[in-house]
C-alpha positions in Angstrom: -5.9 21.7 7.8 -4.5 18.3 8.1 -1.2 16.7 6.4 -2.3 13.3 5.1 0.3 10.9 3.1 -0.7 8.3 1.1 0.7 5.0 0.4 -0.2 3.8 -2.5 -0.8 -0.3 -3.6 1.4 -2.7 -5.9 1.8 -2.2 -9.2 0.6 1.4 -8.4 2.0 4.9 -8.3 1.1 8.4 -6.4 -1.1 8.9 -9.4 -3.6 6.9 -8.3 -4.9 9.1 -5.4 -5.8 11.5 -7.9 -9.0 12.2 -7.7 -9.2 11.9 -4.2 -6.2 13.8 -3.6 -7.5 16.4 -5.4 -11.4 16.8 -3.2 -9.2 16.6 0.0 -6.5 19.5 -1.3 -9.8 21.5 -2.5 -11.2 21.3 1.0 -7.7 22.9 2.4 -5.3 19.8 3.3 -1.8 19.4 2.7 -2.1 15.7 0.6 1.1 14.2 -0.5 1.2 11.4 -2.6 4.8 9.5 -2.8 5.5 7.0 -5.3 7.6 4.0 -4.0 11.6 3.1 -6.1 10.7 1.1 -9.0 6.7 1.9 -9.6 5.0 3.9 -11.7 7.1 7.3 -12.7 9.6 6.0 -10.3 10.0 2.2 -12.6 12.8 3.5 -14.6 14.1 2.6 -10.6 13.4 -1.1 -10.7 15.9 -3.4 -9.7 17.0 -6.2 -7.5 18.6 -4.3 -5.1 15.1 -2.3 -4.1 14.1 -3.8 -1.0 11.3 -3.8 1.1 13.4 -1.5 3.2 14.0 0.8 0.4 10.1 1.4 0.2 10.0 2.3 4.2 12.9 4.7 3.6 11.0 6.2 0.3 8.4 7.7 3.0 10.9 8.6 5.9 12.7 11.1 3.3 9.2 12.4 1.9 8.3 13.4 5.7 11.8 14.9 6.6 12.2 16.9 3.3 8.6 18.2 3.4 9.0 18.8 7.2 5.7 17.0 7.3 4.8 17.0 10.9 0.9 15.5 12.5 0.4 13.4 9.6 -2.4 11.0 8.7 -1.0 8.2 7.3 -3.0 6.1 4.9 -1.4 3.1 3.3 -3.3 1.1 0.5 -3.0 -2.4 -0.1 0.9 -3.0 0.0 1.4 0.5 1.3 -0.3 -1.4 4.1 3.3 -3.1 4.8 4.9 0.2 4.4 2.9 1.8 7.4 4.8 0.2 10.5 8.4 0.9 9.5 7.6 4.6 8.6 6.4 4.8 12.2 8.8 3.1 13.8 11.4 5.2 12.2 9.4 8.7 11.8 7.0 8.2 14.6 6.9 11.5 15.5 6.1 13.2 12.5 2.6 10.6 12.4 0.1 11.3 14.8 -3.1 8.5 13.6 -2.8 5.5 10.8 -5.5 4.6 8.7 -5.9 1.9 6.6 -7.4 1.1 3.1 -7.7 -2.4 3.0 -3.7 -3.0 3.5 -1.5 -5.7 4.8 -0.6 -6.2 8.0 2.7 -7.5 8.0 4.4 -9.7 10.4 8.2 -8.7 11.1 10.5 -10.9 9.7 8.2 -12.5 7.4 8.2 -11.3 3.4 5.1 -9.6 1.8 4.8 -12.6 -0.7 4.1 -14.7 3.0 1.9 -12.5 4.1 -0.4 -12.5 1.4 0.2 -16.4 1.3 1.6 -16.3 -2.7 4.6 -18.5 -1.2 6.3 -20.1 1.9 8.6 -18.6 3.8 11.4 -21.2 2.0 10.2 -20.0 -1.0 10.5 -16.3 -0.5 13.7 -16.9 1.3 15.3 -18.7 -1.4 14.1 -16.1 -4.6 15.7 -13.3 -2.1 19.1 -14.5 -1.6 18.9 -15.5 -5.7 18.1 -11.4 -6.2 20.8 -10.6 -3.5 23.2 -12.3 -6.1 22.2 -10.6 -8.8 20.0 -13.1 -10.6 16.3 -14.0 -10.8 13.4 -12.0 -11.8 13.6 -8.4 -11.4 9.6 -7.2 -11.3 6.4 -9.3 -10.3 4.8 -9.2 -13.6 1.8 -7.6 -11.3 0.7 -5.6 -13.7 0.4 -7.9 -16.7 -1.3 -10.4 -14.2 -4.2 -7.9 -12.7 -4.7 -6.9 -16.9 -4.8 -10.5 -17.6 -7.3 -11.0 -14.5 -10.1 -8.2 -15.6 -10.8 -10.4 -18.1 -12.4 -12.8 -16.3 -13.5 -10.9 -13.3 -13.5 -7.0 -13.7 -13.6 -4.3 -11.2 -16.4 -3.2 -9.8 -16.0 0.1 -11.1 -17.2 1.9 -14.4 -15.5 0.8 -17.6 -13.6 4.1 -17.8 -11.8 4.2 -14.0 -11.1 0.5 -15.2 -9.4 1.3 -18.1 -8.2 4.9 -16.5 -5.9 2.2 -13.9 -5.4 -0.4 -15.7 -3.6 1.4 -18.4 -1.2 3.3 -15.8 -0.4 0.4 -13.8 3.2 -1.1 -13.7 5.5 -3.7 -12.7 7.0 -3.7 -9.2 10.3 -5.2 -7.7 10.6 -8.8 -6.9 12.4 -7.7 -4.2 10.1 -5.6 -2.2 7.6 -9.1 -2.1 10.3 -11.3 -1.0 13.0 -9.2 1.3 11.9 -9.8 5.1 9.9 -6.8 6.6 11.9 -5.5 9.1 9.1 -4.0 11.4 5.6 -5.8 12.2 2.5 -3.6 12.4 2.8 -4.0 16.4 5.2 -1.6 15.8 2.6 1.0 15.4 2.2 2.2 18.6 -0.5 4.8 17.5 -4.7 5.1 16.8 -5.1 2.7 13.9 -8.3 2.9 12.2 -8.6 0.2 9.5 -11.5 -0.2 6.5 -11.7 -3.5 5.1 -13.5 -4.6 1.9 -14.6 -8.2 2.4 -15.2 -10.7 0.0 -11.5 -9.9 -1.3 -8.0 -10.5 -1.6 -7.5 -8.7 2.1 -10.0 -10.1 3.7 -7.3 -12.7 5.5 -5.7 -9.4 6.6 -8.8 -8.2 8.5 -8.2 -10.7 11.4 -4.9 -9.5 11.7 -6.1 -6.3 12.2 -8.5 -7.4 14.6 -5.9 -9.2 16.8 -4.3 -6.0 17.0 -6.9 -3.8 18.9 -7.1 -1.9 15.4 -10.6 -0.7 14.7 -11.5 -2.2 11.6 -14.9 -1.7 9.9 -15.7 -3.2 6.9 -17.5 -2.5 2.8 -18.6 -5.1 0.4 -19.7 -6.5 -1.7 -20.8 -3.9 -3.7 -17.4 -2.8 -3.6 -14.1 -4.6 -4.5 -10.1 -3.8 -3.5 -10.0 -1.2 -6.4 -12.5 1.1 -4.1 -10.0 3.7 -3.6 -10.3 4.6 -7.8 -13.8 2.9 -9.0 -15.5 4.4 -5.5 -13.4 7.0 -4.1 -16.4 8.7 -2.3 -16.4 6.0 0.0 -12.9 6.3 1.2 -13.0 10.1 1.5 -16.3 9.4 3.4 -14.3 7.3 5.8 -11.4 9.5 6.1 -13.1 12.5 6.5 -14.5 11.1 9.9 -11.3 10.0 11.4 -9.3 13.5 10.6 
């Protein structure tokens, strides 16, 4: 048996691990799926004072009040910018990393930089505004990817479409603008890393790459949303790396 956490993406919640959370706890893991402050069940949280930071120390507590101990870690999209500060503060609770597709932050530079949706001026400045109590509180992420499926939908049936689309929600502002405060060189662990190309990570791949990380790649049948509309193909993937 193997403990694996997931980290789920933006605008997302645990829920979205479901149906491959539950072929992994069928086959005898231990799965957990945390939902980070101010997403999904956890949005009644949302607010300007959730940080990037907050999200890190979501996951330390999961794997200090579960006693989690030789975990897999797999972080998703955003999650992906999770991943190094859970290791460099719970390192030895984590014994491999593997990615879905996730960003791999830079320390010191802001999610929103990373994925190149602003400068560094311009994250800067909409992080001190939050830090005073004004500005936007959420993304609007989920409105926009809703908004976006009409011109380009998933590659995914209809129904797992619909099944995510209708549970996604809004995220803080916050946790895209704050500073990371560790870079995924702090991972100082096995790093496995599947990339879909074609696709909003693909800039992300490179960094992997730089890193020593073993990255192998899906596409273009596939898009990002893989883990829901194709979740055969990430269990496939993890399966081998357990």
């Amino acid at each position: 048996m193997t403990t694996i956490v997931f980290l789920h993406g933006g605008g997302m919640g645990g829920w979205v691990w479901e149906e491959i959370a539950e072929t992994l706890r069928a086959e005898g893991h231990k799965v957990l799926t945390p939902t980070f402050t101010g997403f999904g069940e956890r949005s009644h949280l949302i607010g300007r004072d959730v940080t990037h930071d907050v999200h890190v120390t979501d996951i330390v507590n999961v794997l200090e009040f579960e006693d989690a101990k030789d975990v897999v870690l797999v972080p998703f999209s955003y999650g992906g910018s999770v991943a190094p500060g859970v290791v460099a503060r719970a390192g030895d609770r984590v014994r491999k990393v593997v990615y879905f597709d996730g960003i791999v932050p830079t320390a010191g530079q802001s999610v929103g930089e990373a994925m190149g949706y602003m400068s560094t001026e311009e994250a800067g400045g909409l992080n001190t505004l939050l830090e005073s109590g004004e500005g936007p509180i959420g993304t609007g992420v989920d409105e926009m990817q809703r908004a976006a499926v009409k011109e380009k939908p998933y590659k995914m049936s209809t129904e797992k479409q619909e099944w995510m689309l209708a549970r996604m929600s809004d995220m803080p502002m916050r946790g895209m603008v704050s500073p990371v405060t560790h870079g995924a060189d702090a991972i100082d662990t096995q790093v496995d890393y599947l990339g879909v190309v074609g696709d909003v990570m693909e800039p992300q791949h490179e960094r992997a790459r730089a890193l020593g990380w073993n990255v192998e790649t899906i596409g273009p049948d596939v898009d990002h949303g893989f883990i829901v509309g194709h979740p055969e193909r990430a269990l496939d993937y993890l399966r081998s790396r357990l």
